[in-house]
N, C-alpha and C positions, 0 to 999 in steps of 0.2 A: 477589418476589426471585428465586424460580425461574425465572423467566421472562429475567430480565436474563441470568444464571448462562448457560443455554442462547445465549443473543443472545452473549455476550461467547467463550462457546467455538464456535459460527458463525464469529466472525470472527478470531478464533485458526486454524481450519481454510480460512478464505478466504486467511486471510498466508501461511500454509504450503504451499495450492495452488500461489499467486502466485508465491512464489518457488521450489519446486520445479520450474515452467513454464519463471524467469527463467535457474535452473541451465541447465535443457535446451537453452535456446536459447544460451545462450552457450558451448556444446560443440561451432555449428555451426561448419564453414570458411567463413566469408565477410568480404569484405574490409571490410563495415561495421563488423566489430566491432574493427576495426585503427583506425579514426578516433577522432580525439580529440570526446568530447560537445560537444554544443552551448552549454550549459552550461554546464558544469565541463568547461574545454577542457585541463583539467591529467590528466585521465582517459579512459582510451580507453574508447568502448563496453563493450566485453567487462566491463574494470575496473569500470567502473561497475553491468553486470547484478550480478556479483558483492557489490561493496558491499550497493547494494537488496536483495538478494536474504540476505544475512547478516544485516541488518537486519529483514527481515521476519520470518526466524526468532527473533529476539532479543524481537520486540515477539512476537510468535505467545504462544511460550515464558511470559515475563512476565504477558501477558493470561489464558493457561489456570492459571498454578500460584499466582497471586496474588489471597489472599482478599478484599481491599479493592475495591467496587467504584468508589468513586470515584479511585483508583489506575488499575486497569486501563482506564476511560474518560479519564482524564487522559494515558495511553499513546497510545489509541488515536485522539484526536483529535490528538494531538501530531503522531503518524506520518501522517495524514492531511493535515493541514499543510504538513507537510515535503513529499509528493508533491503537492500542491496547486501548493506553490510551484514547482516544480522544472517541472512541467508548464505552468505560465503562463510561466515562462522561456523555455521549448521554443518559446513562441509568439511571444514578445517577439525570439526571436534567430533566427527564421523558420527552424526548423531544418526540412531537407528529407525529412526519414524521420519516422516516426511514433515514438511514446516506444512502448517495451518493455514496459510498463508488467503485460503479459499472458503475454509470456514465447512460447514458440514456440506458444500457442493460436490465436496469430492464423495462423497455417501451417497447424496440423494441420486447422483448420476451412477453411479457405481466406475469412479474411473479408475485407472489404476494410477500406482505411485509416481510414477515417472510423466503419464498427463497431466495429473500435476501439478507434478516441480514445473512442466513444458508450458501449460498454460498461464502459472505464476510469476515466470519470467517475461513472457510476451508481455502480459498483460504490464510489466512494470516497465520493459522496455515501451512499451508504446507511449505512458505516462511519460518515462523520462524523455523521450523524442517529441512528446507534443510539450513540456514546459521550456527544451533546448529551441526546439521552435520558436515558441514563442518570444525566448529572448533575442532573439534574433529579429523581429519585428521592430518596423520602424518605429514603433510606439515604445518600446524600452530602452531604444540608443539615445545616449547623451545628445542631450543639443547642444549644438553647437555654433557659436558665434561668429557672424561674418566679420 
C-alpha cells in the first residue's frame, strides 16, 4: 500500500510540474496564444493553458490529500481521459502547433515537435497505467461476503 501511496503522490507532483510549466508559458508574448484552440475554438490558447493548468492543480491537490485510493486512481485516470481525448482532437482537426501539453519545457529544452508530442503521451500513458494499477489493488476490490 506504501508503495501506491508514494506512486500516487509521483503523479500529484507530475500535475503540478505540468502545470506550473503550462503557467510559465502562457506569460509568453506571442501571437499563438491570441488564437482560438483547435478544439475548443470557443477558447483562445492562453485561455485554455489556464484552464488545464487549474485543472491540474485541482486533480494534483485531490490525488495528494485524499485517503481513498480507489478515489484518487479514479481521479487520476478520469484526468487522463480528459487529455487523451482532447489530444486525439488536436489530431482529428489537424491542428498546426503542437498541444502545450508540457508547458514552456519544450522551449527551455529546445526539443523538437514530435519529442513532444512523444514525451506527452508516455508521460500520460504512465499516469493512466499507474491509476489502472492501482485499481487493481486489493484495496479498491469490492469486499465481499462469505
Amino acid at each position: 500500500m506504501r508503495f501506491y501511496r508514494l506512486l500516487s503522490r509521483f503523479a500529484a507532483i507530475i500535475l503540478l510540474i505540468t502545470a506550473v510549466l503550462k503557467l510559465c508559458e502562457s506569460t509568453q508574448h506571442n501571437f499563438y496564444f491570441q488564437e482560438p484552440d483547435s478544439v475548443m475554438q470557443f477558447l483562445t490558447n492562453r485561455q485554455l493553458l489556464f484552464v488545464a493548468a487549474g485543472l491540474e492543480i485541482i486533480v494534483a491537490i485531490y490525488i495528494w490529500f485524499t485517503a481513498s485510493l480507489k478515489k484518487r486512481s479514479f481521479a487520476l485516470l478520469w484526468f487522463c481521459s480528459i487529455v487523451a481525448l482532447y489530444k486525439i482532437g488536436r489530431y482529428y482537426t489537424r491542428a498546426f502547433y503542437p498541444c502545450s501539453c508540457l508547458g514552456i519545457l519544450e522551449s527551455w529544452l529546445k526539443l523538437t515537435w514530435n519529442q513532444t508530442d512523444t514525451i506527452s503521451w508516455l508521460t500520460l500513458a504512465f499516469l493512466a497505467a499507474f491509476s489502472i494499477a492501482c485499481l487493481f489493488h486489493e484495496k479498491c476490490k469490492p469486499q465481499t461476503r462469505p
